[in-house]
N, C-alpha and C positions, 0 to 999 in steps of 0.2 A: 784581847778582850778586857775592857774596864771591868770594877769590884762593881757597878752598877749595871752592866752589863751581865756579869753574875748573879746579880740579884734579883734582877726582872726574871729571869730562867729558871730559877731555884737551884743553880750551883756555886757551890765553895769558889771562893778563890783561888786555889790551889788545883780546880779541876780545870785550866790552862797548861798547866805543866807536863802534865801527865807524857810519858812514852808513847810516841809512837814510831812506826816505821819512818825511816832514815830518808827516805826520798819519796815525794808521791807525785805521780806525775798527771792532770788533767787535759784530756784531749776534748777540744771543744769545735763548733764554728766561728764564734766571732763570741766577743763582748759585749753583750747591749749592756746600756747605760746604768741599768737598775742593778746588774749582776754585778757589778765593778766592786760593789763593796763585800759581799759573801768572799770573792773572790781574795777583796784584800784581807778580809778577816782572816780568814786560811791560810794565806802566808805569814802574818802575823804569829800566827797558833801552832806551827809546822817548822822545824828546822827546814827541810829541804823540801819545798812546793814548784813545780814548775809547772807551767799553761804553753800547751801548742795550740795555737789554731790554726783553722786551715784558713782564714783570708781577717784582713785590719776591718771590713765591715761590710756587710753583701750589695748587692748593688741595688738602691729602689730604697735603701734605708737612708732617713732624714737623720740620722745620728753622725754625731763623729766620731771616728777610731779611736779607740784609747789604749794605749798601749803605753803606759806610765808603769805597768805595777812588775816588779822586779820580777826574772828569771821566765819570762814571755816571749813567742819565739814563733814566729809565721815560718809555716810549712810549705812545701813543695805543692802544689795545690793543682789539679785540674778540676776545672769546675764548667757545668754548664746549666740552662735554664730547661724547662720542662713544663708542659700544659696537667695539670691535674683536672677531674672531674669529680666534685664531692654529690653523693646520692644528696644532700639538701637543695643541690638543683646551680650550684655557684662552679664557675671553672676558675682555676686558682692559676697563675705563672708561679713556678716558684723553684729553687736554685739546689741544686746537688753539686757535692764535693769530696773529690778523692783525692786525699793528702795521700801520697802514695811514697812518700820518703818516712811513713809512722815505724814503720818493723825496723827501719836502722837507727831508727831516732831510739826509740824503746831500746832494741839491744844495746847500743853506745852509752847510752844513760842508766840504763838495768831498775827502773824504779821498784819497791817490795810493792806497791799498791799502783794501780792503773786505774784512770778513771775515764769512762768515754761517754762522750753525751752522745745522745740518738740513737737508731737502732740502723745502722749502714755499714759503708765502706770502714769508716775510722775502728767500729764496732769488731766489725770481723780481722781489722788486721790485729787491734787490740787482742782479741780471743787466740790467734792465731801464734802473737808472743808472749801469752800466758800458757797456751802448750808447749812453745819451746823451752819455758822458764815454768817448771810448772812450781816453783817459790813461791812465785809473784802469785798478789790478787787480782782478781778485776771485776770491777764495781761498774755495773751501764746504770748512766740512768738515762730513763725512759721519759721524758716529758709530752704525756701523751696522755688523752682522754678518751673514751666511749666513742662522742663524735668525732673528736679529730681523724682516729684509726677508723672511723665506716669507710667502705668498700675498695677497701686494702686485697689486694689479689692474692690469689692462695702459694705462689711460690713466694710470698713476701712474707706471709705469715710462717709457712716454714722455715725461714732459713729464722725468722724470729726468733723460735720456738727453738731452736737450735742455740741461738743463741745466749739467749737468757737464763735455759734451762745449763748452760755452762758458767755463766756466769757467779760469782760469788756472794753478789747481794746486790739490790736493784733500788736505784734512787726513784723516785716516782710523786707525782706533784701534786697528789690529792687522792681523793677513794675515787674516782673512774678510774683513773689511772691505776691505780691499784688494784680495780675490778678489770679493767681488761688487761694486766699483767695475767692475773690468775689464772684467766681462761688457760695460759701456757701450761698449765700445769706446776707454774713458780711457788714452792712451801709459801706460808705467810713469813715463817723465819727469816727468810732474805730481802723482806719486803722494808724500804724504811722512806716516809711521807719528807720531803725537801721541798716544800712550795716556794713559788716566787714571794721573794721579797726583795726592797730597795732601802734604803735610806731615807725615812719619812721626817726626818727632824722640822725641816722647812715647811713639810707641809701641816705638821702638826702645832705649831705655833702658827695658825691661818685662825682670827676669829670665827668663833662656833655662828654668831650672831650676824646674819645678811639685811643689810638692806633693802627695804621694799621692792626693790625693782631689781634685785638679785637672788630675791630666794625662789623663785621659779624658774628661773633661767634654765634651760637645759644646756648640757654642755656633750658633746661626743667628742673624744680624742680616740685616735687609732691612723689605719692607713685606710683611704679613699677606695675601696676596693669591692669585688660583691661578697665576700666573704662575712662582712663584717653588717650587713645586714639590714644597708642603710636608706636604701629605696624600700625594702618593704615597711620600714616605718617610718618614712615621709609620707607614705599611703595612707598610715593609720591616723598621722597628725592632721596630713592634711585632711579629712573626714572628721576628725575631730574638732578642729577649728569652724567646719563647715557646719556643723551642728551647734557650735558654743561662739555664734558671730561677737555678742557682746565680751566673749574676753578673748586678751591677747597672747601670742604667745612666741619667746623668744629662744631663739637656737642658735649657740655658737660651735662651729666645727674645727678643729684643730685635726690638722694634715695633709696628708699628699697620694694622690694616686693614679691608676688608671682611670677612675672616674670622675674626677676632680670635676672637668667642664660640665659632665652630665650633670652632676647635681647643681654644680652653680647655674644652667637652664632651667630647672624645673623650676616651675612654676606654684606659687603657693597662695593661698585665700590672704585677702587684704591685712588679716591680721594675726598673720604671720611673719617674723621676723628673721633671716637665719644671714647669721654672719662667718663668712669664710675666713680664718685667721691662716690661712695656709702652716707650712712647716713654723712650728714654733722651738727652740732651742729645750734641749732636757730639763734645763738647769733653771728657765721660764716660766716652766708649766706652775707651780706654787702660784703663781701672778694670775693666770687663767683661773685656776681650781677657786681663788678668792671669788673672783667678779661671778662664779655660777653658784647655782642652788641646789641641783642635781645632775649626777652622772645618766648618760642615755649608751647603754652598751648592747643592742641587739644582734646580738654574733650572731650568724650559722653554725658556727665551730671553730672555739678555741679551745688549745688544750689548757689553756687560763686565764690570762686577760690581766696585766698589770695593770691598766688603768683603772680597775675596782678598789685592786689596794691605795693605789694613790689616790683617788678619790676621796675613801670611807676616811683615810686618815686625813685628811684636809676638813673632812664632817659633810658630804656630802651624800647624802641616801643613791643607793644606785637601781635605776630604771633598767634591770637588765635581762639577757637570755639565759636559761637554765642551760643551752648551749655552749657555757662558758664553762669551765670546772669553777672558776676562782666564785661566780654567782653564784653554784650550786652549794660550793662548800663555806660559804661567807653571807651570803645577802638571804635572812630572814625577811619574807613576806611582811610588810606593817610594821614591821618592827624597825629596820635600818635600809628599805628599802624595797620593793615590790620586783616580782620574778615571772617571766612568762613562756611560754616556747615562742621561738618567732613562725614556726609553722604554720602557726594556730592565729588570727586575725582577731576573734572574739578576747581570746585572752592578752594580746597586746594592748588594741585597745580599752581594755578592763585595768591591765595595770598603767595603762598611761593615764585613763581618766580618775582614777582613784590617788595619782601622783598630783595632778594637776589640781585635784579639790580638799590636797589634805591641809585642815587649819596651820594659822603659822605656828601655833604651840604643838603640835603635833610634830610638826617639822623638827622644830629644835629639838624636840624629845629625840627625835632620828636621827639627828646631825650627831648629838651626844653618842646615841649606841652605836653610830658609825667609827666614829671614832675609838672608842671603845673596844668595838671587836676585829680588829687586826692590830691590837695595840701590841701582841705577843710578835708580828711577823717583823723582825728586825732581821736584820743581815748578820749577826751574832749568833737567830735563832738557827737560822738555815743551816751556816758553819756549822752549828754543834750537833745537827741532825744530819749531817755529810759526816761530820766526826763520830757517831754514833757506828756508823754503818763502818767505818775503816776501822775502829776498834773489834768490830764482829770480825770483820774478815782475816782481821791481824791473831785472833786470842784463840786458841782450842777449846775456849768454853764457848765460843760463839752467843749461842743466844741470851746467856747468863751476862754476858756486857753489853746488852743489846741499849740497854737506856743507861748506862752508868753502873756503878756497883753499890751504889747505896737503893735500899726498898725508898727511905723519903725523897730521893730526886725523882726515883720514881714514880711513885705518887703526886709530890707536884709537877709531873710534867704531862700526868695523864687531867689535872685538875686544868690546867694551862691554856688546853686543846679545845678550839670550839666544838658543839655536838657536831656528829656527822650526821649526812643523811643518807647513808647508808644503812639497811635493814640492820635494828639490833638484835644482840641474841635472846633468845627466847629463853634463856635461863638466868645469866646475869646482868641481861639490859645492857652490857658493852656494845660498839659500833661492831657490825661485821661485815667482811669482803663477800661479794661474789666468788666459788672458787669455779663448779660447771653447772652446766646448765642441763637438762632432766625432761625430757618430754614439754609438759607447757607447766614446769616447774623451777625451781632454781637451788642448789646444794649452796649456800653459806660457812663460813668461818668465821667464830669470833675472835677476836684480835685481844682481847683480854689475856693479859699475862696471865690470871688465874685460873680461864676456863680454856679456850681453845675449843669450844665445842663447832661440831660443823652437824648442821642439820638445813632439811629439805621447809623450803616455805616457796609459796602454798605447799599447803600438804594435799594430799588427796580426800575427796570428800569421804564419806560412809558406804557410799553404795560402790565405787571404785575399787576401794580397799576389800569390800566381802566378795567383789567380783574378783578380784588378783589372789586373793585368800584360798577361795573354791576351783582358781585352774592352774594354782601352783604350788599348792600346798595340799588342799584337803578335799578333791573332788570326789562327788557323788557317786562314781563309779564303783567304789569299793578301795580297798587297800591295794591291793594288788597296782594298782596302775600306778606308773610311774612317775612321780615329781620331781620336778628340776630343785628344789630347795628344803623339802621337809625329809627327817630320821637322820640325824647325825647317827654314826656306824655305832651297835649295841657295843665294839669291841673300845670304842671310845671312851663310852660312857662308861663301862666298866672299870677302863684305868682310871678314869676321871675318881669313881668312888674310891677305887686303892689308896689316890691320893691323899684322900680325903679322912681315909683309914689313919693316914701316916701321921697327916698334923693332929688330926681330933682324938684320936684311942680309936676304940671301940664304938661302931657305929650303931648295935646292938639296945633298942629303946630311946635312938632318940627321935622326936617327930620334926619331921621334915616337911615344909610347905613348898612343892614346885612350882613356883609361879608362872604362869605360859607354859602348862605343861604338855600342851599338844597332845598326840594321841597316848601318851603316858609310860613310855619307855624310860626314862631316867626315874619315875614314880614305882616302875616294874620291879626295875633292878635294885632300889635300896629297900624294898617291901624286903626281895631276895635275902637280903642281909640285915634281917631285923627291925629291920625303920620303921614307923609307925607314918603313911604319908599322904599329904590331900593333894589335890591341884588343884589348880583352878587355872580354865581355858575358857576365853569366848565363843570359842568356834563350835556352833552347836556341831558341826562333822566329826571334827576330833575329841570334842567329850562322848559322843555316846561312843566312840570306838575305846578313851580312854576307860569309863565305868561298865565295859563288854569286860574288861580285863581285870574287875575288879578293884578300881583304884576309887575313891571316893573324890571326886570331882564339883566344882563349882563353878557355876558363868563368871564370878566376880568376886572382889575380894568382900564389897558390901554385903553380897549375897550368906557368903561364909560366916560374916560376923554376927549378920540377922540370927543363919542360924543354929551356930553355936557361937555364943555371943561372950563367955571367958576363953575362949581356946587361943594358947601362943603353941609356939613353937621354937625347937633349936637350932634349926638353920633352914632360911630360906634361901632358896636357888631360884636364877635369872637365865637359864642356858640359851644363849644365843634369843635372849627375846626384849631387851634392853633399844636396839635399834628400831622396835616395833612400835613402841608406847609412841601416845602425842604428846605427853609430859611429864618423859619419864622420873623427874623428880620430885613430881607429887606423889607416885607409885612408890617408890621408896622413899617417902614419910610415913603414907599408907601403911606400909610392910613392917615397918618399925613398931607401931600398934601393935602387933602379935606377935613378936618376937621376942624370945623372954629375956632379961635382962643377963650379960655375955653370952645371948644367942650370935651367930655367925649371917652373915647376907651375903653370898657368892653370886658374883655376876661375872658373866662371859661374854666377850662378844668380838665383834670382827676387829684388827687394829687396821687405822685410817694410815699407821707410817710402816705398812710392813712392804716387803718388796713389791706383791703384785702389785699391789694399790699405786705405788712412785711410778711402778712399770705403765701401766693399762689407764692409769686415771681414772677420766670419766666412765669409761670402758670397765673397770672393774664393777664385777657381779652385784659386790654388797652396792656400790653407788646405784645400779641398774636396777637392783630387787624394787618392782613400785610397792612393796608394803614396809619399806625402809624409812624411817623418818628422820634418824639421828643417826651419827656415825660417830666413833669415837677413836683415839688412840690413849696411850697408856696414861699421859697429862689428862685430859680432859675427864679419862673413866675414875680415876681415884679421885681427882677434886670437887667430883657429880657425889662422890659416894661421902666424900668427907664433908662437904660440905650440906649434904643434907640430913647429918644426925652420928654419923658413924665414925667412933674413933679407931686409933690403932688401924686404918688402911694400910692395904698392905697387896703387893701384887704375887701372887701366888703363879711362878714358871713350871708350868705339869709338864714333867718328861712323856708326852707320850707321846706311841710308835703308832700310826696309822697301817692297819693292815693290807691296805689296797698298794703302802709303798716297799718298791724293792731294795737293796742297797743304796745304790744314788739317790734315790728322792730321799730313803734315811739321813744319808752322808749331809745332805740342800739342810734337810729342816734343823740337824742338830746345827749348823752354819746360824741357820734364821735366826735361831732362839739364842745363841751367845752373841750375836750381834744386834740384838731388838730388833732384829724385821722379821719374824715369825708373825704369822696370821691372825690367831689368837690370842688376845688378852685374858686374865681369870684376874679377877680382886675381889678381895674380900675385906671387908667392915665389920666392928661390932659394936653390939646396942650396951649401950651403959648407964642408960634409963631404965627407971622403971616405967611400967604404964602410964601411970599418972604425973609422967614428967616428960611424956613426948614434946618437943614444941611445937611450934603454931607451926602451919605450913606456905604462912606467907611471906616467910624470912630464911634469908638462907645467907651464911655470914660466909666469910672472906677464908678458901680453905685450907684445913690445917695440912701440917706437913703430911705425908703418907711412904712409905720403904716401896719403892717401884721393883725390886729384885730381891722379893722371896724367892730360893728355891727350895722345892720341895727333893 
């Protein structure tokens, strides 16, 4: 890697050198043209890099083999061709291959890291001599999208699911990708973004500036196929030509396929133009990308589509399908480019006639941002984000090397990244992954190093929520009847206070606000022992059973302040009702208003990394509870807490014994809790404000450190 190559990246020169593992060996299919140089960067950057592939280049590819780059090595290969059928309605030919000499090749070579592209044969023999060797890492990546993987058979997705989940860390070429990784149940931890890139030098030295009769041009390059989606928008042009007789319009095609002749027959309106350049050489295309004005990409389903990048960096706006990841994750509507589904006939031709009428100063504005925004994807970038991921899998701190070890590379590398369009979080605006999917809902993950928060969007409306509230929590029938989810055990709660005996003194006069106090059993038991204590509960069921019991009770926090409008308090409690809130960090802003200055804020609630949760997934209770809206683990619950006011967080490990458990379940849980996968998290915060120094609650800054392993 060049010192300018460093610079474009935001790393040191010196972060070339760095140690790694002694040998690493890439299992691939073939070479396309564009990977040739990722490829060669990594040998470059790597004492000992070696590439198997299973065949010099597939059959039906206009490319030539390249097998120039040192310690490259074709494999024993059986290979054959296969009919797919995509639910977008296209049947695909397309080629499978079992190197079936990998597990000798691996064992004789012994690499510390394995890398295997695709999710197949190559995959499982890789996985297969990472359990003989269990030293060795192995890195899959998955170069796959949303669409690409629709109507994938269900023993495919098992053995996936199998696989992945063995897997040590998983390359992956954009957020679909990323979001159907998750679905596996894959941490975000292991997840790390490698999108396609090439070598744009050529095409970036292409004048921004076209000639009259070349800034409308459209250009398609790809392979001739139904896949790629190119009769249903000769359909829409031509109709569009049909209605716009007085202007012209000119179509150059670059490639080769099964459909080749069909489309050079079809027939188009007089003033229509479309020129067949057949197979044009890799090394060519720059010459093409000059003579057009814009790219025309309507995929069915790609997992990305290098023609986009090659394109935007030539300055060409790209006319594409959201069907592609590379459109999804690169081509801004208007801005560098117009985006459609190709499903959808209205919105094709909406983004084709809106292409076709945009002034030329508008154009140029778009050639500029095109260029522009893939200026980061170099074959340098790719490398260091494949090196990223072998530094995780190589280091026992794992996710702490996950971007480098300085905070500012990683800062400019999150600065770097175009926005995603994938849902943000709803606390710190970072991009977030799909992790499952929820009824006619969806569970999220933010990918922010700082928050990690995973929460449900949509959420459920109002009337939903009082309905799940009243038949699984607090129905009308009386107390007596049984709920699947409401009264943690009084014997809990009990050591729960002991504890709380231990850090604070004497619990004896202090007032205590139980926030979501439900029918008022944790409000019961610190009356018990002194406390002076309110709740406050929505649920008109479980306040009138809570103030049956004598607890003084509130619907709201506003309501309490109306009316008793000085009243703080020394420590408010969240017992398992944190998952509940819609935002929950405006609630403790809220809470922070009454709590007197070194008052305590304890919150409890379920952790998203403890056993059952890795075991059961989406299947686990807390993901299943519908009045559940946020989910947390131990990361996310302190950086919510510290970052909304509360210094000195701190994670508070309660010994306590559940009376329902006999020896062995004892023996499990004391296991959970010295290994962090116990069930339960407890953190607590404190206010170091006075009243009139709360801050605003529209700002919520970058969170400070917090002690994840108090024990008590």
């Amino acid at each position: 890697m060049t010192k300018e190559d460093c610079a474009q990246m935001g790393l040191s020169a010196e972060h070339n050198i760095e140690a790694l593992p002694a040998r690493i060996t890439w299992i691939a299919n073939f070479i396309p043209p564009y990977a040739a140089w990722m490829y060669q960067n990594l040998g470059e950057r790597l004492q000992d890099f070696r590439l198997l592939l299973s065949t010099g280049m597939e059959k039906g590819r206009t490319w030539a083999p390249d097998l120039s780059l040192p310690n490259t090595r074709i494999q024993r290969t059986l290979s054959w061709t296969y009919q797919s059928r995509h639910p977008n309605g296209f049947t695909e030919t397309l080629q499978a291959h079992f190197p079936y000499d990998t597990i000798p090749l691996l064992l004789k070579e012994k690499p510390k890291v394995v890398i295997s592209s695709e999710l197949g044969a190559r995959t499982v023999q890789a996985l297969i001599y990472r359990l003989l060797c269990p030293a060795t890492r192995l890195i899959v990546r998955a170069t796959v999208s949303e669409v690409s993987e629709q109507g994938r058979g269900g023993v495919r997705r098992r053995l996936r699911r199998v696989m992945l989940n063995h897997a040590d860390a998983i390359l992956v070429n954009g957020q679909s990708g990323a979001r159907y990784i998750r679905r596996f149940g894959v941490p975000l931890e292991k997840l790390f973004t490698v999108p396609y890139t090439t070598d744009t030098t050529a095409l970036t030295r292409l004048p921004l500036e076209k000639p009259p009769e070349a800034a409308l041009r459209l250009l398609f390059v790809g392979q001739l196929i139904g896949r790629k989606g190119l009769f249903p928008f000769l359909e829409i042009l031509r109709e569009w030509a049909l209605r716009h007789e007085t202007r012209t319009v000119n179509l150059w095609v670059v490639g080769t396929g099964c459909l080749g002749d069909s489309l050079e027959r079809y027939t188009f309106p007089s003033n229509v133009t479309v020129r067949f350049l057949g197979a044009v050489p890799y090394g060519n295309l720059p010459n093409v990308y000059a003579e057009c004005g814009l790219l025309v990409f309507p995929t069915l389903s790609d997992e990305w589509g290098m023609v986009v990048n090659e394109a935007m960096a030539a300055g060409l706006p790209v006319l594409g399908s959201l069907y592609s990841q590379a459109v999804e994750e690169l081509v801004r509507d208007a801005q560098n480019g117009w985006c459609f589904r190709p499903d959808s006939k209205n919105e094709m031709y909406s983004a084709l006639d809106r292409a076709l009428n945009t002034s030329e100063s508008k154009m140029s504005e778009m050639r500029r941002d095109a260029r522009k925004t893939v200026a980061y994807l170099t074959p340098s970038y790719a490398a260091e984000r494949v090196l990223d991921a072998v530094r995780f899998v190589s280091s026992q701190r794992g996710a702490n090397e996950r971007l480098g070890s300085s905070l500012n590379e990683n800062l400019e590398f999150r600065r770097c990244r175009p926005a995603s369009r994938a849902m943000n979080c709803l606390f710190c605006g970072h991009s977030a992954v799909m992790r499952f999917q929820r009824n006619d809902s969806l569970i999220w993950e933010c990918t922010g190093e700082d928050c990690g928060l995973e929460f449900l969007h949509p959420q459920p409306t109002d009337e939903q929520l009082s309905t799940a509230y009243a038949s699984l929590y607090y129905p009308d029938r009386g107390p007596q009847r049984r709920v699947p989810f409401e009264n943690t055990p009084v014997e809990v709660l009990e050591q729960a206070l002991d504890c709380l005996t231990i850090r604070l003194g004497n619990l004896n006069g202090l007032e205590l606000l139980d926030y979501g106090c439900g029918q008022g059993r944790l409000c019961a038991l610190a009356a018990r022992r002194g406390m002076t204590v309110t709740g406050i509960e929505p649920s008109n069921t479980a306040r009138m059973q809570a103030r049956g019991s004598g607890i003084v009770v509130f619907g709201s926090l506003e309501e309490l302040i109306r009316s008793v409008p000085e009243t703080s308090f020394d420590l408010i409690t969240l017992w398992d009702v944190i998952e509940h809130l819609r935002e929950p960090w405006y609630d403790l802003r809220s809470l922070q208003r009454v709590l007197k200055p070194g008052g305590r804020l304890l919150v409890s609630t379920m952790n998203t990394r403890s056993l059952g949760a890795r075991i059961q997934g989406p299947r686990w209770e807390n993901y299943s509870n519908p009045t559940h809206t946020f989910f947390f683990n131990r990361h996310s619950l302190g950086s919510m807490i510290a970052r909304t006011g509360f210094v000195g967080t701190e994670e508070w490990i309660l010994p306590i014994r559940y009376p329902q458990h006999g020896f062995l379940r004892r023996s499990v849980h004391r296991f959970l809790m010295a290994t962090s996968l116990n069930a339960e998290i407890v953190f607590v915060g404190t206010n170091d404000r006075t009243p009139d120094e709360n801050p605003s609650s529209d700002s919520f800054p970058v969170a400070a450190n917090f002690n994840s392993n108090y024990r008590i």
